[in-house]
Legacy VTK file of the C-alpha trace (Angstrom):
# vtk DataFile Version 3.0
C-alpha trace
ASCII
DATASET POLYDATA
POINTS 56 float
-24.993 48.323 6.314
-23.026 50.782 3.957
-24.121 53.847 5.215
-24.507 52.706 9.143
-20.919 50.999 9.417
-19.331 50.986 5.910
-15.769 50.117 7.040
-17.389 46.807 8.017
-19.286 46.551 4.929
-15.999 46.961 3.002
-14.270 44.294 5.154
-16.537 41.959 4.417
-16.663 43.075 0.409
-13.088 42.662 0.109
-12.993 38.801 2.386
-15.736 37.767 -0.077
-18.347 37.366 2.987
-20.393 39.737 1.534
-20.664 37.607 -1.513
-21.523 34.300 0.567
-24.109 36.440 2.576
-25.617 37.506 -0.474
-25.988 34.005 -1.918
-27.500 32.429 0.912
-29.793 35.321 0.921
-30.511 34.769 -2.569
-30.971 31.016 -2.104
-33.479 31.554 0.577
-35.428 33.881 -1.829
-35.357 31.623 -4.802
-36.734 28.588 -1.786
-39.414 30.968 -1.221
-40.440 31.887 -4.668
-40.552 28.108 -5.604
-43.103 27.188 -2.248
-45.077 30.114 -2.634
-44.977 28.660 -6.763
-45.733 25.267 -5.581
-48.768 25.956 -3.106
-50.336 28.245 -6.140
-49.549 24.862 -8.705
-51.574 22.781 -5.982
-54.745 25.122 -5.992
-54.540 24.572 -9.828
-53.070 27.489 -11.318
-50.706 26.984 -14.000
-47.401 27.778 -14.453
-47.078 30.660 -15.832
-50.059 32.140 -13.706
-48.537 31.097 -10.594
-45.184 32.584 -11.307
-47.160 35.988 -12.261
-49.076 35.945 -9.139
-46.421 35.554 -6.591
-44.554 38.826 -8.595
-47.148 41.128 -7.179
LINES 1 57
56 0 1 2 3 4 5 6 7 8 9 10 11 12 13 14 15 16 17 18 19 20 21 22 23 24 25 26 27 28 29 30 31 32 33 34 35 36 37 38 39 40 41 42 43 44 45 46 47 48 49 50 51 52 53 54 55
């Protein structure tokens, strides 16, 4: 978004929307990480192996 319409991009920086939109973005990853965790934890895997899978 910077370089295709940064006046927008600094509107939104200085409103703090850009900070909400990159929380719920980072909420939605964390959601992810912890399913993709969960289905790995199911199959068996532990923790730490689970965690180390879904990195790569």
């Amino acid at each position: 978004m910077l370089d295709n319409k940064p006046i927008e991009y600094v509107a939104m920086a200085l409103s703090g929307e850009m900070q909400a939109y990159c929380d719920i973005e980072d909420d939605m990853v964390k959601g992810m990480f912890g399913t993709i965790v969960q289905g790995y934890l199911k199959k068996g895997y532990n923790r730490t192996t689970a965690e180390m899978i879904n990195l790569y």
